[in-house]
N, CA, C and O atoms as a GROMACS GRO file, in nm:
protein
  500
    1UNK      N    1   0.082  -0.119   0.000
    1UNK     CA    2   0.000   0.000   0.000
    1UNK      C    3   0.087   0.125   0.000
    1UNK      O    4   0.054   0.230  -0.056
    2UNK      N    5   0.214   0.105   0.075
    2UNK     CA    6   0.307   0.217   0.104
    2UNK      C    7   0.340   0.251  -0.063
    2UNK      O    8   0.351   0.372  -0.085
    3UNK      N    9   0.355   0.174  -0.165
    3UNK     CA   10   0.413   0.208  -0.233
    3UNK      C   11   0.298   0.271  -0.375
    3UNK      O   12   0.320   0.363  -0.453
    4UNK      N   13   0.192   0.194  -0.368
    4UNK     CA   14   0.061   0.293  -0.364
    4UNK      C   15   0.074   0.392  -0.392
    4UNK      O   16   0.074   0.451  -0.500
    5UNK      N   17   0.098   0.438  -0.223
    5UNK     CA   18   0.074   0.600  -0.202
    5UNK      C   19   0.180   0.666  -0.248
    5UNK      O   20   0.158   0.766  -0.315
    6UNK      N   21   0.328   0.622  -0.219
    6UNK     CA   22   0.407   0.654  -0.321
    6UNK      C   23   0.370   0.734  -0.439
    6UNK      O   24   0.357   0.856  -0.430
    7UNK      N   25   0.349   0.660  -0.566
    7UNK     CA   26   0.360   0.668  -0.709
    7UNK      C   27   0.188   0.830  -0.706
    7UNK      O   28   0.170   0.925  -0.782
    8UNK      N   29   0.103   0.781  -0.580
    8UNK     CA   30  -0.008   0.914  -0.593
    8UNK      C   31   0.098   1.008  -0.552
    8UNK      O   32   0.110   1.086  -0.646
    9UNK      N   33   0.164   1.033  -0.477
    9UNK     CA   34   0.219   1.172  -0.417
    9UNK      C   35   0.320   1.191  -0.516
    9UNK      O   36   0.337   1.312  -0.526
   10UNK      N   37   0.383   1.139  -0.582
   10UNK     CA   38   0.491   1.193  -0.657
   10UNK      C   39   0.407   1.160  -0.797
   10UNK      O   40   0.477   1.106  -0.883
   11UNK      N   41   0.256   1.184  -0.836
   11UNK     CA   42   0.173   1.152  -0.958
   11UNK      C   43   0.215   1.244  -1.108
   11UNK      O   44   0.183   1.206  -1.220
   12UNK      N   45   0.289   1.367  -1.078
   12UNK     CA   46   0.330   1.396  -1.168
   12UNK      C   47   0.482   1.419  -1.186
   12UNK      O   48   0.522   1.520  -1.245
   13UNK      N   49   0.550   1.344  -1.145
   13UNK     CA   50   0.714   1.331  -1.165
   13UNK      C   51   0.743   1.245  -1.234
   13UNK      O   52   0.725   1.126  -1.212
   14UNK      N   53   0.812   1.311  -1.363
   14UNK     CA   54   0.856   1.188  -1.478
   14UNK      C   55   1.007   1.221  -1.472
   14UNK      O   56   1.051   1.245  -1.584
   15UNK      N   57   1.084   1.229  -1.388
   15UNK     CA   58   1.216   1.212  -1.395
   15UNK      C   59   1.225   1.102  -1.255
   15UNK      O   60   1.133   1.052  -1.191
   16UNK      N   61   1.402   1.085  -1.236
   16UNK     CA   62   1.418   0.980  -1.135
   16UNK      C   63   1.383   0.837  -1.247
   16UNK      O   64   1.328   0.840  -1.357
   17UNK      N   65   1.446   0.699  -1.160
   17UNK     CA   66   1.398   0.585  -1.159
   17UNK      C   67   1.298   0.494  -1.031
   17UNK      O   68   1.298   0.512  -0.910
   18UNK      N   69   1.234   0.411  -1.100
   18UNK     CA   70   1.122   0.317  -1.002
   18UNK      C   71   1.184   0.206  -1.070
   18UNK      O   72   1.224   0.194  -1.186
   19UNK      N   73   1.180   0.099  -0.938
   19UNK     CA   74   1.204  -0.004  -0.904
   19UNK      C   75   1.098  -0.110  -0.975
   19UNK      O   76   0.988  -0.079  -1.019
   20UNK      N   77   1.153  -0.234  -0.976
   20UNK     CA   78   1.028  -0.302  -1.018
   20UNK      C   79   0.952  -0.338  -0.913
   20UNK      O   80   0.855  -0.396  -0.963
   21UNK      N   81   0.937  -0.336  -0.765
   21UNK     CA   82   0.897  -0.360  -0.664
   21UNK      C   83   0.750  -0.262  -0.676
   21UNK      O   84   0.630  -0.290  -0.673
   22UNK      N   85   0.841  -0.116  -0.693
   22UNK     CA   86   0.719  -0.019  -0.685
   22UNK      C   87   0.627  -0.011  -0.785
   22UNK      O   88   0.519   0.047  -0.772
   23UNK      N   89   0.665  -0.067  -0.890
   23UNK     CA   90   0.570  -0.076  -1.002
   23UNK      C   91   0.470  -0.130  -1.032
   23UNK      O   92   0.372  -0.087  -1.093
   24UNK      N   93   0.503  -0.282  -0.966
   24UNK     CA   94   0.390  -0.393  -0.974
   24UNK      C   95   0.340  -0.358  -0.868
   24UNK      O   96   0.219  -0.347  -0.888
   25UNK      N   97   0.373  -0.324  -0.719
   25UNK     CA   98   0.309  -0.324  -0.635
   25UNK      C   99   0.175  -0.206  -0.613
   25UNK      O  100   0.086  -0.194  -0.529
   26UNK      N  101   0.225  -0.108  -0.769
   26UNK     CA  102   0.101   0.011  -0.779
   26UNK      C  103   0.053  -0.067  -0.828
   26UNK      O  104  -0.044  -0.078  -0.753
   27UNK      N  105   0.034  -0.170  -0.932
   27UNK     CA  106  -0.022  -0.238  -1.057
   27UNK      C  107  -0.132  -0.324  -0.924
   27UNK      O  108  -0.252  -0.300  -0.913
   28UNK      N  109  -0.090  -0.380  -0.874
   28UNK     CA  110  -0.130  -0.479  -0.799
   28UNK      C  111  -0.262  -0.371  -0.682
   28UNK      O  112  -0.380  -0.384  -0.650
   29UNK      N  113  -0.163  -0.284  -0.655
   29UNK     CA  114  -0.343  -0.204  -0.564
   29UNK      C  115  -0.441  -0.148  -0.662
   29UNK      O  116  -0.564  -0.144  -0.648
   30UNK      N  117  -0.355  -0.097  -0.788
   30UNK     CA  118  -0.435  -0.048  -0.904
   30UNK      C  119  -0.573  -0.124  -0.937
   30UNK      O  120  -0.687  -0.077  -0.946
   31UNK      N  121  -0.526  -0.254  -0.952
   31UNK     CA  122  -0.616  -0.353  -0.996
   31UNK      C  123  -0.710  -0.363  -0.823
   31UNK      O  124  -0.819  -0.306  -0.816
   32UNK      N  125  -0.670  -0.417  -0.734
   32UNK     CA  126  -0.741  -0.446  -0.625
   32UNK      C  127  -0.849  -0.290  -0.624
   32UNK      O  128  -0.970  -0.298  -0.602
   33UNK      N  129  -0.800  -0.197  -0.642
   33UNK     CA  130  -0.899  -0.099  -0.644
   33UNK      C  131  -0.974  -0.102  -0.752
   33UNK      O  132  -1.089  -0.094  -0.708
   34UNK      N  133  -0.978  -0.108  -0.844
   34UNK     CA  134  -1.069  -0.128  -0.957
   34UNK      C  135  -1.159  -0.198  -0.961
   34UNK      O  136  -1.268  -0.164  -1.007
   35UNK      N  137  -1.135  -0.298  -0.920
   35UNK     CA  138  -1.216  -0.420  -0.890
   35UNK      C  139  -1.334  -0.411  -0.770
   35UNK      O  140  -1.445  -0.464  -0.770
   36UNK      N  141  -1.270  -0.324  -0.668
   36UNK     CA  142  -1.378  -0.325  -0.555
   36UNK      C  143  -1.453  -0.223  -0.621
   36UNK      O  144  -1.575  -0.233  -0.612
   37UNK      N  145  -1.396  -0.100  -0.703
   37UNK     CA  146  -1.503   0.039  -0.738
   37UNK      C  147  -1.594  -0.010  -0.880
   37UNK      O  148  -1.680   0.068  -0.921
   38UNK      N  149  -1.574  -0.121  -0.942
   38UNK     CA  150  -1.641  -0.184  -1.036
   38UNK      C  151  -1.774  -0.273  -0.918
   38UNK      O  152  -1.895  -0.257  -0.902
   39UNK      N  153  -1.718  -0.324  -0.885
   39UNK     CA  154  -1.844  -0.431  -0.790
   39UNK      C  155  -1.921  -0.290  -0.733
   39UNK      O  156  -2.034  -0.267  -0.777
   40UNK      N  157  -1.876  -0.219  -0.660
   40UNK     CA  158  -1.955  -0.092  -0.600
   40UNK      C  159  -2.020  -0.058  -0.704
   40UNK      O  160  -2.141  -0.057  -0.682
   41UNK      N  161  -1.981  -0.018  -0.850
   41UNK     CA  162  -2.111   0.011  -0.941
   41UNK      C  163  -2.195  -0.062  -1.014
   41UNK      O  164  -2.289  -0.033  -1.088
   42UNK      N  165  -2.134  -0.179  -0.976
   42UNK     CA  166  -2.269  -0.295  -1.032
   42UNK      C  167  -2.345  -0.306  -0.923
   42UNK      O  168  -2.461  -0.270  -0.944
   43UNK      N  169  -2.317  -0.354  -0.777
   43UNK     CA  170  -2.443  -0.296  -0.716
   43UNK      C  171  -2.532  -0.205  -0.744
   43UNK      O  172  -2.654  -0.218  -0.744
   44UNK      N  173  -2.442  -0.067  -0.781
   44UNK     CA  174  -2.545   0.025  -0.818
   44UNK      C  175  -2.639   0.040  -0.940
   44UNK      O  176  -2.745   0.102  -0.951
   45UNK      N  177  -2.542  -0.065  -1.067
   45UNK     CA  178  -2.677  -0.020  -1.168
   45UNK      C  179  -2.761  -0.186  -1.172
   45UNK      O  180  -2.835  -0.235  -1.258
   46UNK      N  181  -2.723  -0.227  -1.074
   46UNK     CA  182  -2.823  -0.359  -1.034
   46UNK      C  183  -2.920  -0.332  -1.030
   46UNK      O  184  -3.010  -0.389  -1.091
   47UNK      N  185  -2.940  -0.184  -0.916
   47UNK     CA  186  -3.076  -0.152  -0.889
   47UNK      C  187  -3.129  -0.064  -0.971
   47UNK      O  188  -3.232  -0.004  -0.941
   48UNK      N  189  -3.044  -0.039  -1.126
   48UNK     CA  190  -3.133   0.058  -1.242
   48UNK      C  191  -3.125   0.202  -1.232
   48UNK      O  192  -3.194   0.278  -1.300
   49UNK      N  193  -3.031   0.240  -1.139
   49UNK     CA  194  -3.040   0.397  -1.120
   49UNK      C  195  -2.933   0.425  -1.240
   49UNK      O  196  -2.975   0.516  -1.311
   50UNK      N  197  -2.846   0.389  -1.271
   50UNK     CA  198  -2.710   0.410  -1.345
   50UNK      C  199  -2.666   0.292  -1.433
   50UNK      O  200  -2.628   0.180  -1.396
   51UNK      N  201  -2.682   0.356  -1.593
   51UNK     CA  202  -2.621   0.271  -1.676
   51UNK      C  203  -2.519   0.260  -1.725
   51UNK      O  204  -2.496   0.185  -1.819
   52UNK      N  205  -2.435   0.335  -1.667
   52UNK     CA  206  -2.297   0.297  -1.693
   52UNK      C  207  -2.189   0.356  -1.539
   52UNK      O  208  -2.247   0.416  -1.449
   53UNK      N  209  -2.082   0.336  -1.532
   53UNK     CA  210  -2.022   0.334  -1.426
   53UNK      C  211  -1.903   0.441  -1.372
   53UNK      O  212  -1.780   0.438  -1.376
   54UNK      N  213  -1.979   0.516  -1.333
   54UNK     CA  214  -1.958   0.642  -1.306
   54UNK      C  215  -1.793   0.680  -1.217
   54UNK      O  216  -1.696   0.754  -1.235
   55UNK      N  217  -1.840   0.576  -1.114
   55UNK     CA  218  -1.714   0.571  -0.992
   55UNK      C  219  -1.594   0.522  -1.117
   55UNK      O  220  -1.498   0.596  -1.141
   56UNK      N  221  -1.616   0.389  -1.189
   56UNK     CA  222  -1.496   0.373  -1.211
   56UNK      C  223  -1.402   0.467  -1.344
   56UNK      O  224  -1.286   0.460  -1.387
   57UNK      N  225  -1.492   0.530  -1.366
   57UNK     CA  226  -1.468   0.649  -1.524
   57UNK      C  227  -1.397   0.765  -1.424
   57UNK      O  228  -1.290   0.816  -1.459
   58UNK      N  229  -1.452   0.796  -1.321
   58UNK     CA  230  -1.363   0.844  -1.229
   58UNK      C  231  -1.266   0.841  -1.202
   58UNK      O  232  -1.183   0.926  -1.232
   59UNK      N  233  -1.243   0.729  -1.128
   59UNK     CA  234  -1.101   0.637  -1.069
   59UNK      C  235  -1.048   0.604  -1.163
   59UNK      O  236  -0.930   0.596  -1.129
   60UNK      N  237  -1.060   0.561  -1.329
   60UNK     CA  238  -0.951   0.561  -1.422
   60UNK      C  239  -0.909   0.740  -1.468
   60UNK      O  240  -0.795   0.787  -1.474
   61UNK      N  241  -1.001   0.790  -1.486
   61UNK     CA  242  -0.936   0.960  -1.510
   61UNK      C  243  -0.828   1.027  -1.432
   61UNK      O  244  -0.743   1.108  -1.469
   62UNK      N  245  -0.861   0.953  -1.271
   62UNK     CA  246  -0.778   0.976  -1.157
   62UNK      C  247  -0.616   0.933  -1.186
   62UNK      O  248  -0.517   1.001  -1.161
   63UNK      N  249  -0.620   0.837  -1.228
   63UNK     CA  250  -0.507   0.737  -1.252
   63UNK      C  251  -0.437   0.714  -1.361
   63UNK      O  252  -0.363   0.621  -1.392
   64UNK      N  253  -0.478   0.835  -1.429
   64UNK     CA  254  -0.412   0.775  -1.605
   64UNK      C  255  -0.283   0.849  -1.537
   64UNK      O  256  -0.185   0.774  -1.530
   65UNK      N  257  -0.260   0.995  -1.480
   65UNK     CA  258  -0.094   1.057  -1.500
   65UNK      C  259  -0.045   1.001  -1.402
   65UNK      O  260   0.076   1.015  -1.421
   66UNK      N  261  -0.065   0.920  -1.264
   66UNK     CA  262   0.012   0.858  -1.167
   66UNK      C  263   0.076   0.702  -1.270
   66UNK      O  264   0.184   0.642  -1.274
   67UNK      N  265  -0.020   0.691  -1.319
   67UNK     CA  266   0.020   0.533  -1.356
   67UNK      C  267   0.116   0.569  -1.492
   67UNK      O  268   0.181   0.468  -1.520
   68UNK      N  269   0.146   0.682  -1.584
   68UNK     CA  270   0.213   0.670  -1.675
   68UNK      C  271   0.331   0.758  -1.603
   68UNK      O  272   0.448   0.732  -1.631
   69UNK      N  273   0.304   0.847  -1.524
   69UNK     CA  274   0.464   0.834  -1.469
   69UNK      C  275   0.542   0.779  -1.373
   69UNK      O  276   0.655   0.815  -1.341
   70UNK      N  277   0.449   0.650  -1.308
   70UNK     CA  278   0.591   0.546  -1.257
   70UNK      C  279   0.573   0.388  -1.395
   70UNK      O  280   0.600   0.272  -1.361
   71UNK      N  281   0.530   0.421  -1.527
   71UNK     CA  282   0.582   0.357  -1.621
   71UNK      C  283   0.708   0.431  -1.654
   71UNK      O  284   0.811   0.365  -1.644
   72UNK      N  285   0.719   0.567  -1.694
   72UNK     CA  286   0.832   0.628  -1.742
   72UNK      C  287   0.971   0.624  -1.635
   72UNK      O  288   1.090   0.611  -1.665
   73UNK      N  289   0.917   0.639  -1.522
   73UNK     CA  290   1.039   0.582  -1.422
   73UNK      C  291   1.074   0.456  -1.419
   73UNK      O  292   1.190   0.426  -1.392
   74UNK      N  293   0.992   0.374  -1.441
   74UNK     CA  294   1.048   0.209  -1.455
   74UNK      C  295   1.107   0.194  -1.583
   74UNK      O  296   1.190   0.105  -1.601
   75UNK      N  297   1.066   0.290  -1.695
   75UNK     CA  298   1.148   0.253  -1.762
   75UNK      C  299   1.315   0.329  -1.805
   75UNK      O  300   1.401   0.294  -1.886
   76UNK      N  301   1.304   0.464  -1.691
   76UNK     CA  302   1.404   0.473  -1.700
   76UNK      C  303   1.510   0.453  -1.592
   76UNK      O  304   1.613   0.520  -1.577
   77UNK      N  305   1.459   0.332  -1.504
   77UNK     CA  306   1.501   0.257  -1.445
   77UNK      C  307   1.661   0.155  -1.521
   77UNK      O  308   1.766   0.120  -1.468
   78UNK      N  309   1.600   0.138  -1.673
   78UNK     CA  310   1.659   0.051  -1.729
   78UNK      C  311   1.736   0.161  -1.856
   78UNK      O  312   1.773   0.149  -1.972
   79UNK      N  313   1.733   0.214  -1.803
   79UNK     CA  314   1.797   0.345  -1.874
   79UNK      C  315   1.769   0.372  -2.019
   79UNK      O  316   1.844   0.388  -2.116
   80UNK      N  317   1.621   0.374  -2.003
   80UNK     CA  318   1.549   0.420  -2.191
   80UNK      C  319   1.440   0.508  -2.112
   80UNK      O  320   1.392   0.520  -1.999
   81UNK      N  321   1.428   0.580  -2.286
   81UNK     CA  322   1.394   0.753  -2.219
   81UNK      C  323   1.200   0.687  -2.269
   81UNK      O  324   1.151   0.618  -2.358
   82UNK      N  325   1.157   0.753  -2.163
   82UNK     CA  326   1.037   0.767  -2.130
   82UNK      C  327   0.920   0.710  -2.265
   82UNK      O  328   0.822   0.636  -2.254
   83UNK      N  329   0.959   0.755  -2.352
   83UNK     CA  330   0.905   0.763  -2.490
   83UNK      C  331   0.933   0.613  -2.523
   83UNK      O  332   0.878   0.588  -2.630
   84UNK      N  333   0.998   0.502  -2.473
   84UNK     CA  334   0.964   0.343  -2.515
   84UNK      C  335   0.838   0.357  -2.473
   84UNK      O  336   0.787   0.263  -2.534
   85UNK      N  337   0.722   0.423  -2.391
   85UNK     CA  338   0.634   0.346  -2.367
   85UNK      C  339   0.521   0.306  -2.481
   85UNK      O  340   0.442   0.212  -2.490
   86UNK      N  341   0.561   0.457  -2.589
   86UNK     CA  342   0.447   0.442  -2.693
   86UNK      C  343   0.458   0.300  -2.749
   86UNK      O  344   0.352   0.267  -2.802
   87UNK      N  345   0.569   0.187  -2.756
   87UNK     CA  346   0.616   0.057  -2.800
   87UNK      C  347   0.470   0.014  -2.756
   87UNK      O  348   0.415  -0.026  -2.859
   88UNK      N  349   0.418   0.008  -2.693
   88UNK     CA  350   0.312  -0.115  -2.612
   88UNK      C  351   0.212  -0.035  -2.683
   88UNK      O  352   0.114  -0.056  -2.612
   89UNK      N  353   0.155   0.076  -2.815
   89UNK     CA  354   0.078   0.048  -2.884
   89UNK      C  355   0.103  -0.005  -3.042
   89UNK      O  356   0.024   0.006  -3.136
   90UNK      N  357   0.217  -0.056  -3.041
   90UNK     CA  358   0.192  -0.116  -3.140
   90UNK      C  359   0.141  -0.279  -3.133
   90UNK      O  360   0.184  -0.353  -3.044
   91UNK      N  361   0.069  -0.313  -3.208
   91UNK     CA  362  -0.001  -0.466  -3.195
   91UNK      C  363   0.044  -0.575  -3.170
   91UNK      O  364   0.138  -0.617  -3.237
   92UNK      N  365   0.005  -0.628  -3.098
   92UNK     CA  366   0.039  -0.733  -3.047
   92UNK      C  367   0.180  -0.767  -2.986
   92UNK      O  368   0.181  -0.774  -2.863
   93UNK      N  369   0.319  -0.794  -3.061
   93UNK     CA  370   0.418  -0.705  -3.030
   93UNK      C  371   0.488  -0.644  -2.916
   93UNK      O  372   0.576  -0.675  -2.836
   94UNK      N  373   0.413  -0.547  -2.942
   94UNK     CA  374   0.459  -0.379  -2.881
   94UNK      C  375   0.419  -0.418  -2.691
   94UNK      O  376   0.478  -0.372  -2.593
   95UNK      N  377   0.312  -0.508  -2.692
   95UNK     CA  378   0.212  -0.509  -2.548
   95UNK      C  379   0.327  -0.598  -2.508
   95UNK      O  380   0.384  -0.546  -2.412
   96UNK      N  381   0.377  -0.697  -2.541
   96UNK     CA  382   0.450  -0.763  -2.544
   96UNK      C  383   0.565  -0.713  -2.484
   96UNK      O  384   0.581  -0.707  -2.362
   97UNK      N  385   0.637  -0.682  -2.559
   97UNK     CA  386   0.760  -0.608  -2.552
   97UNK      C  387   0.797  -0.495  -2.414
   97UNK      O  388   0.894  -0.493  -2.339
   98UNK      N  389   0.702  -0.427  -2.420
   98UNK     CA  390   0.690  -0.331  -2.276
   98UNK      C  391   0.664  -0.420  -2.193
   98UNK      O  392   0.746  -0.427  -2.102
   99UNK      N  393   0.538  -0.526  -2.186
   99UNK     CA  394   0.561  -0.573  -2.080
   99UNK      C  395   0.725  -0.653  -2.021
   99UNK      O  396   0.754  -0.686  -1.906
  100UNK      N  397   0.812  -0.665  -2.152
  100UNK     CA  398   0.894  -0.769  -2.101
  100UNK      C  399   1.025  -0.638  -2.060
  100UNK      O  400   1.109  -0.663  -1.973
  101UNK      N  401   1.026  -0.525  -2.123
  101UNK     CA  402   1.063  -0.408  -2.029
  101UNK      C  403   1.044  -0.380  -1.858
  101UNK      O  404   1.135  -0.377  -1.775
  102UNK      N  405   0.931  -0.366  -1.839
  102UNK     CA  406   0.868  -0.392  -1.705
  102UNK      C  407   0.880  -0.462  -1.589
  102UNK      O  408   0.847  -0.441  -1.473
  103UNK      N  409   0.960  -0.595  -1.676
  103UNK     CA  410   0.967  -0.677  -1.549
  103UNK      C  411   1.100  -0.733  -1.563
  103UNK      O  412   1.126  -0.840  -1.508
  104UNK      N  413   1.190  -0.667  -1.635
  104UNK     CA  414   1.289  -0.682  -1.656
  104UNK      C  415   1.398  -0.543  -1.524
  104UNK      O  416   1.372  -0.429  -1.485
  105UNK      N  417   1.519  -0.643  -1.500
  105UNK     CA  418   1.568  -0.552  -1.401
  105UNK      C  419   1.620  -0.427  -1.460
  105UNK      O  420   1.645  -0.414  -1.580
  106UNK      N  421   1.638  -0.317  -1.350
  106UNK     CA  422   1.714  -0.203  -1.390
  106UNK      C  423   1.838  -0.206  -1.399
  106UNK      O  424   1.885  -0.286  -1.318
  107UNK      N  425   1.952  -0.128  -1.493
  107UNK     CA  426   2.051  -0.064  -1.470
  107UNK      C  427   2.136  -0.110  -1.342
  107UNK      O  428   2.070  -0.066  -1.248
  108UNK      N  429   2.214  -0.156  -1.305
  108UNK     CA  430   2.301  -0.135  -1.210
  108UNK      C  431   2.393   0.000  -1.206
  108UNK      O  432   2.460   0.057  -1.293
  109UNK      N  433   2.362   0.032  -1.048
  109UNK     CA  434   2.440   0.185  -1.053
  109UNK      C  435   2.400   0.340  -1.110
  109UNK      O  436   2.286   0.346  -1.157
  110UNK      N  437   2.443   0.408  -1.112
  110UNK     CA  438   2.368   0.550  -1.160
  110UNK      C  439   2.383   0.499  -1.319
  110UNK      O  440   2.455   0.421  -1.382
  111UNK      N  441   2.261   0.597  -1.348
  111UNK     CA  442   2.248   0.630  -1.534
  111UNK      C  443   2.250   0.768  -1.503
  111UNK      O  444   2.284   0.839  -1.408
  112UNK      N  445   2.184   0.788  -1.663
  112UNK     CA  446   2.191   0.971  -1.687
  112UNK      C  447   2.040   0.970  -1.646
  112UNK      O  448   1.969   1.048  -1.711
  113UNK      N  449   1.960   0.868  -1.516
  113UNK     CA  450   1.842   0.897  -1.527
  113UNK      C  451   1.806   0.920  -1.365
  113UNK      O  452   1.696   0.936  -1.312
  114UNK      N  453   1.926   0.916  -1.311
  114UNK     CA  454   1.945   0.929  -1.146
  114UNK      C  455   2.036   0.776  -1.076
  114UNK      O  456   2.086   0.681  -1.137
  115UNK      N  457   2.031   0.795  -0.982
  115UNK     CA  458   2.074   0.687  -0.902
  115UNK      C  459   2.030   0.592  -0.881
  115UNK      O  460   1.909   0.581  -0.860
  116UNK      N  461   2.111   0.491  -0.880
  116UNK     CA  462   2.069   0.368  -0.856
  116UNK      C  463   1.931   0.309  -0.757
  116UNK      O  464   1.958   0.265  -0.646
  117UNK      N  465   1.809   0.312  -0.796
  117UNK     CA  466   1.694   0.307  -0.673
  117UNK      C  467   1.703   0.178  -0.549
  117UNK      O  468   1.655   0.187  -0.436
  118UNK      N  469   1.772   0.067  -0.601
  118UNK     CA  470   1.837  -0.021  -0.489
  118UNK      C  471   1.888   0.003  -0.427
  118UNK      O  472   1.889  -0.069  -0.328
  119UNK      N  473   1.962   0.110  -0.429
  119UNK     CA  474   2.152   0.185  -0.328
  119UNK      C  475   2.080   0.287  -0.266
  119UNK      O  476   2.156   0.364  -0.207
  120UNK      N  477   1.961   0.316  -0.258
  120UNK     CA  478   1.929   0.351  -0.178
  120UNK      C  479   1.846   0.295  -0.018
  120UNK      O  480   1.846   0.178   0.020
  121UNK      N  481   1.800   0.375   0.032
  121UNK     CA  482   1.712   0.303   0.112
  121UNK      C  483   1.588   0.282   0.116
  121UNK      O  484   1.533   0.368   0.048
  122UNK      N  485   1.504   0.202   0.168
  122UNK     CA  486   1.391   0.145   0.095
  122UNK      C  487   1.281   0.265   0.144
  122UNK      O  488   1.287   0.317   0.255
  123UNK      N  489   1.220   0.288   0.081
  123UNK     CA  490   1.102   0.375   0.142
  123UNK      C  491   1.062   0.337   0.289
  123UNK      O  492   1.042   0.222   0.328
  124UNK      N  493   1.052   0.443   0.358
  124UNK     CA  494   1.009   0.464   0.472
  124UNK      C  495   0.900   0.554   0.561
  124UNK      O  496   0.898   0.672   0.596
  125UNK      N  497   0.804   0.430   0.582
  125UNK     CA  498   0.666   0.493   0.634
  125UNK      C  499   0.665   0.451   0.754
  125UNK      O  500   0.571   0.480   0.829
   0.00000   0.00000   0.00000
């Protein structure tokens, strides 16, 4: 969750590197939240008030610039500039490919994209 809140408070910083720890672990509340604010609006248009889903058109609008700038830090984690991410629209491919960016380790040691995010110390809440 710590790391969560992380990637919201620093939602518009596209410099620095992210870890793969912090990445999946936004990916991973990302989804756990989605999922509970989707069930919350099918309850709601269960009962016919709302035909389409309001909360979660929300909560993705919320989340498009936190979630594309700890992609651009993960990927310049591995020391490529921000702009690989457009790769993951090309077809089939491309989804491919970023993902295997993503979960692939960073850089050892400083780049020209900051310091090493391992050599440091781990976030602290």
């Amino acid at each position: 969750m710590n790391y969560f809140l992380h990637v919201l408070r620093n939602y518009a910083v596209f410099q620095g590197r992210a870890r793969r720890k912090e990445y999946w672990m936004f990916v991973l509340f990302n989804i756990i939240f989605a999922v509970a604010i989707l069930m919350v609006d099918g309850a709601i248009m269960a009962t016919g008030l709302l035909s389409f889903s309001p909360l979660y058109i929300l909560y993705t609008l919320a989340i498009i610039v936190p979630s594309l700038s700890v992609v651009v830090r993960r990927l310049h984690d591995q020391n490529k500039t921000g702009w690989w991410f457009l790769i993951g629209f090309v077809p089939v491919v491309g989804g491919i490919w970023l993902l295997v960016l993503l979960c692939t380790e960073g850089t050892a040691g400083p780049n020209q994209y900051g310091p090493d995010p391992k050599a440091e110390p781990a976030l602290a809440y």
